[in-house]
C-alpha positions in Angstrom: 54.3 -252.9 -136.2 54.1 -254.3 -132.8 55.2 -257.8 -132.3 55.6 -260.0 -129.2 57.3 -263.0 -129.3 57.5 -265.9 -126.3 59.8 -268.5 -125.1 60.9 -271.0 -123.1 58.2 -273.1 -122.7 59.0 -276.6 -122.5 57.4 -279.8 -120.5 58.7 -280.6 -116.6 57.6 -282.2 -113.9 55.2 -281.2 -111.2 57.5 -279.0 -109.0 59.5 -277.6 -111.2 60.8 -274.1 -112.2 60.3 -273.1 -116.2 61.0 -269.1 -117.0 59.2 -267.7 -120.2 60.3 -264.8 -122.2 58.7 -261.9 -124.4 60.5 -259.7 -126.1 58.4 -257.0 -128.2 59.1 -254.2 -130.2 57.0 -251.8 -132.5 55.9 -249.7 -129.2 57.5 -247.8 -126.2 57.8 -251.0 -124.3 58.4 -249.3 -121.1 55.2 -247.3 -120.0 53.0 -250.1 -121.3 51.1 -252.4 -119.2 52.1 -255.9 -119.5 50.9 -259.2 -118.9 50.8 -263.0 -119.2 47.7 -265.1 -119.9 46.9 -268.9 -120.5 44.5 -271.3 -122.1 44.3 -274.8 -121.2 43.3 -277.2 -124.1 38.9 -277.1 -123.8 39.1 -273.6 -121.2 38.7 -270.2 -121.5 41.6 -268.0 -121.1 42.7 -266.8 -117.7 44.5 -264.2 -116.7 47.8 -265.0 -114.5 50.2 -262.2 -114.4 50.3 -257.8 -115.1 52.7 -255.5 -114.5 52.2 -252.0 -115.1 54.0 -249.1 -117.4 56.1 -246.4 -116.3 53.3 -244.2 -117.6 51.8 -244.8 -114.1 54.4 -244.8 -112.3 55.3 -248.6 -113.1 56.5 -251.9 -110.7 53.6 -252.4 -109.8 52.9 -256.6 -110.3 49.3 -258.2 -109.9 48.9 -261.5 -109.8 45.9 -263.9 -110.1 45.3 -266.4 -106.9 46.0 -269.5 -108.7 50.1 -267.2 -109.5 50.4 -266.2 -106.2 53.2 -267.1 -104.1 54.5 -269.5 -107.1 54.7 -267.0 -110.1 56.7 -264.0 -110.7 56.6 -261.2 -113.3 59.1 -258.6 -114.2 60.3 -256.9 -116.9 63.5 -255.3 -118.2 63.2 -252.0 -120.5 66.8 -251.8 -121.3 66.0 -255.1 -122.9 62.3 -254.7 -123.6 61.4 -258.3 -121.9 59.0 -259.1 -120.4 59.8 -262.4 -118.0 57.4 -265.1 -116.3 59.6 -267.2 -113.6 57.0 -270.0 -112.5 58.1 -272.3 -109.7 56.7 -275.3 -108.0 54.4 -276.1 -111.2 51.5 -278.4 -111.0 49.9 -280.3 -113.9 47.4 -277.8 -113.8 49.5 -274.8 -114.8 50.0 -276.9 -118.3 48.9 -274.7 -121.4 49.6 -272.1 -124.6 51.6 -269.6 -122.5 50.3 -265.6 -123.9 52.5 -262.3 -123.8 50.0 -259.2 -124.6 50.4 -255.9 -123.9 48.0 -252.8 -124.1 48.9 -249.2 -124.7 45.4 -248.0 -122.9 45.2 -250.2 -120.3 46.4 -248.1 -117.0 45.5 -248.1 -113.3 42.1 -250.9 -113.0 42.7 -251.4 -116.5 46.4 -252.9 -115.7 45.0 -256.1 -113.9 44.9 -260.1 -114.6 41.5 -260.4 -114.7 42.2 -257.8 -118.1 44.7 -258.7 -119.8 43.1 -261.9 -122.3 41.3 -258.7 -123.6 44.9 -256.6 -124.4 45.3 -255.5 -127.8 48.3 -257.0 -128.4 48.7 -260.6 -128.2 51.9 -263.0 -129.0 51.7 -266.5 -130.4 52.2 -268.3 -127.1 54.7 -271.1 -125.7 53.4 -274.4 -124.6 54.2 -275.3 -120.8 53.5 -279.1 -119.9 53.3 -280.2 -116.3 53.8 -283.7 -115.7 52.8 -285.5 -112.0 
Protein backbone atom coordinates (compact mmCIF):
# COMPACT_ATOMS: atom_id res chain seq x y z
CA UNK A 1 0.00 0.00 0.00
CA UNK A 2 1.46 3.26 -0.91
CA UNK A 3 1.20 6.03 1.50
CA UNK A 4 2.66 9.59 1.59
CA UNK A 5 2.52 11.54 4.37
CA UNK A 6 3.45 15.58 4.71
CA UNK A 7 4.71 18.00 7.23
CA UNK A 8 5.86 20.96 8.47
CA UNK A 9 3.50 23.26 7.43
CA UNK A 10 2.78 25.99 9.66
CA UNK A 11 1.83 29.87 9.30
CA UNK A 12 4.83 32.71 8.90
CA UNK A 13 5.22 35.86 7.73
CA UNK A 14 5.80 37.05 4.31
CA UNK A 15 9.59 36.49 3.87
CA UNK A 16 10.01 33.64 5.60
CA UNK A 17 11.56 30.19 5.13
CA UNK A 18 9.03 26.94 5.99
CA UNK A 19 10.53 23.32 4.79
CA UNK A 20 7.85 20.52 4.15
CA UNK A 21 8.44 16.88 4.40
CA UNK A 22 7.03 13.56 2.70
CA UNK A 23 7.95 10.48 3.59
CA UNK A 24 6.26 7.52 1.64
CA UNK A 25 6.51 3.97 1.63
CA UNK A 26 4.58 1.06 -0.24
CA UNK A 27 6.76 1.68 -3.52
CA UNK A 28 10.51 1.88 -4.67
CA UNK A 29 10.70 5.46 -3.66
CA UNK A 30 13.80 6.08 -5.50
CA UNK A 31 13.14 5.66 -9.41
CA UNK A 32 9.85 7.38 -8.94
CA UNK A 33 9.01 10.73 -10.04
CA UNK A 34 8.12 13.07 -7.41
CA UNK A 35 6.41 16.20 -6.83
CA UNK A 36 4.73 18.91 -4.83
CA UNK A 37 1.38 20.55 -5.73
CA UNK A 38 -0.91 23.31 -4.03
CA UNK A 39 -4.47 24.53 -3.82
CA UNK A 40 -5.40 27.79 -2.55
CA UNK A 41 -8.82 27.97 -0.83
CA UNK A 42 -11.52 28.76 -4.26
CA UNK A 43 -8.35 27.71 -7.02
CA UNK A 44 -7.48 24.98 -8.97
CA UNK A 45 -4.48 23.04 -8.08
CA UNK A 46 -1.06 24.09 -9.46
CA UNK A 47 1.72 22.43 -9.89
CA UNK A 48 4.98 23.84 -8.09
CA UNK A 49 7.77 21.39 -7.78
CA UNK A 50 8.99 17.58 -9.69
CA UNK A 51 11.90 15.77 -9.36
CA UNK A 52 12.56 12.85 -11.26
CA UNK A 53 13.36 8.93 -10.50
CA UNK A 54 16.49 7.18 -10.83
CA UNK A 55 14.62 5.10 -13.45
CA UNK A 56 15.66 8.05 -15.80
CA UNK A 57 18.54 8.76 -14.64
CA UNK A 58 17.17 11.02 -11.67
CA UNK A 59 18.28 14.82 -10.21
CA UNK A 60 16.70 16.21 -12.44
CA UNK A 61 14.33 19.21 -10.51
CA UNK A 62 11.55 21.30 -12.48
CA UNK A 63 10.14 23.97 -11.14
CA UNK A 64 6.96 26.11 -11.99
CA UNK A 65 7.71 30.10 -12.57
CA UNK A 66 5.84 31.26 -9.60
CA UNK A 67 8.88 28.32 -7.46
CA UNK A 68 11.62 29.56 -9.26
CA UNK A 69 14.46 31.04 -7.63
CA UNK A 70 12.46 30.79 -4.08
CA UNK A 71 11.63 27.03 -3.92
CA UNK A 72 13.73 24.00 -3.72
CA UNK A 73 13.03 20.31 -4.14
CA UNK A 74 15.14 17.31 -3.24
CA UNK A 75 14.85 14.13 -2.01
CA UNK A 76 16.73 11.56 0.01
CA UNK A 77 16.30 7.75 -0.88
CA UNK A 78 18.26 6.45 2.02
CA UNK A 79 15.45 8.10 3.88
CA UNK A 80 12.69 8.01 1.23
CA UNK A 81 11.84 11.92 1.66
CA UNK A 82 10.90 13.88 -0.35
CA UNK A 83 11.70 17.72 0.91
CA UNK A 84 10.19 21.27 -0.23
CA UNK A 85 12.56 24.21 1.35
CA UNK A 86 10.52 27.46 0.39
CA UNK A 87 12.09 30.81 1.09
CA UNK A 88 11.10 34.37 0.87
CA UNK A 89 7.17 33.35 1.04
CA UNK A 90 4.59 35.74 0.04
CA UNK A 91 0.90 35.60 1.14
CA UNK A 92 0.29 34.21 -2.04
CA UNK A 93 2.12 30.93 -1.59
CA UNK A 94 -0.59 30.27 1.37
CA UNK A 95 -2.46 26.79 0.76
CA UNK A 96 -3.01 22.75 1.42
CA UNK A 97 0.58 21.75 0.59
CA UNK A 98 0.33 18.09 -1.75
CA UNK A 99 3.12 15.25 -1.92
CA UNK A 100 2.19 12.78 -4.95
CA UNK A 101 4.20 10.64 -6.76
CA UNK A 102 3.64 8.57 -10.00
CA UNK A 103 5.28 5.27 -10.92
CA UNK A 104 4.52 6.03 -14.88
CA UNK A 105 5.28 9.40 -15.02
CA UNK A 106 8.96 9.64 -16.71
CA UNK A 107 10.73 12.10 -19.03
CA UNK A 108 7.62 14.93 -20.24
CA UNK A 109 5.60 13.04 -17.97
CA UNK A 110 7.96 14.13 -14.82
CA UNK A 111 6.97 17.88 -14.94
CA UNK A 112 4.91 20.52 -12.70
CA UNK A 113 2.53 21.24 -14.97
CA UNK A 114 1.77 17.05 -14.26
CA UNK A 115 1.97 16.31 -11.23
CA UNK A 116 -1.93 17.43 -9.71
CA UNK A 117 -2.68 14.42 -12.06
CA UNK A 118 0.01 11.73 -10.16
CA UNK A 119 -1.60 8.75 -8.92
CA UNK A 120 -0.53 9.03 -5.74
CA UNK A 121 -1.48 11.79 -3.62
CA UNK A 122 -0.85 12.64 0.39
CA UNK A 123 -3.27 14.51 2.59
CA UNK A 124 -1.47 17.80 2.43
CA UNK A 125 -0.01 20.45 5.12
CA UNK A 126 -1.37 23.84 5.34
CA UNK A 127 1.19 26.79 4.77
CA UNK A 128 -0.14 30.31 5.78
CA UNK A 129 1.66 33.47 4.59
CA UNK A 130 1.01 36.44 6.52
CA UNK A 131 2.03 40.31 5.10
Amino acid sequence: QVQLVESGGGSVQTGGSLRLSCTTSGYTYSRVCMGWFRQAPGKEREGVTTYSGSNTGGGLPLYADSAKGRFTISRDNTKNTLYLQMRNLKPEDSAVYFCAADPSAWGPGCRPSAVTDFDYVGQGTQVTVSS
